[in-house]
Structures are given as C-alpha cells and as structure tokens.
C-alpha positions, -999 to +999 in steps of 0.1 A: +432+514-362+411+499-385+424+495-427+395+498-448+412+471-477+384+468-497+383+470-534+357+494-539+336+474-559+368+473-584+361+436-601+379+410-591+394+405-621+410+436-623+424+437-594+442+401-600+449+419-634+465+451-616+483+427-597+500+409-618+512+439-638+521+458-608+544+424-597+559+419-632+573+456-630+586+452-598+605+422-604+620+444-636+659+445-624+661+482-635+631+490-613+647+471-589+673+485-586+662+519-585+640+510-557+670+495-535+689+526-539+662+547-521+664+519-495+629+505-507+625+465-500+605+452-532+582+428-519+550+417-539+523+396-529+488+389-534+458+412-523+451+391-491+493+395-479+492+431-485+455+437-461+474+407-436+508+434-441+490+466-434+472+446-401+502+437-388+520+469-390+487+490-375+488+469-342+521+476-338+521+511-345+490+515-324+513+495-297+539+519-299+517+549-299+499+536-264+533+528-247+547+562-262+513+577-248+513+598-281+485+622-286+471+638-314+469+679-309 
C-alpha cells in the first residue's frame, strides 16, 4: 500500500503553521496527560517524519497481511 501524503495543494506555509500549533498542544502537560491515560504515545514531528512513519508501518502491515495470507471478502 501506497500513502498518498500530499498536502493537497494546502501552502506550505500553512502546513508548517498547522504544525507548529498542532506540536505546541501536544507538548501541553494536560493534553499530555490525557493522551497517556488512553495509552496514546505523544510523538510530534515534522511533515516528512510523519509520511517516513506511515511508510514504515504500511510495509509492515502489508508484511503481516502476506505471511497471515489475509484476504479481503
């Protein structure tokens, strides 16, 4: 499977923008919190870690999948 990251034309500069908002709040200790007790790892990143992230965890679904021999109905 193939993620389809892009922005959709959304300018660069928002999406650093959304970014950095969407970091601050997650470093918030009450947010924090909240997230950690519904067993959520906070984790931000930039754009580029987040496609490299959803890559990674694709090929090994897709690996798990095959060996399972899975099958969609």
């Amino acid at each position: 499977m193939v993620w389809n990251l892009t922005t959709g034309g959304t300018p660069p500069a928002a999406v650093a923008r959304l970014n950095a908002e969407i970091g601050k709040n997650l470093r918030d200790p009450k947010v924090e919190e909240r997230l950690a007790a519904q067993t959520f790892e906070v984790k931000g990143g930039s754009p580029a870690e987040l496609a490299r992230l959803m890559h990674a965890d694709a090929a090994t679904n897709a690996a798990i999948v095959a060996q399972a021999k899975i099958k969609a109905e």
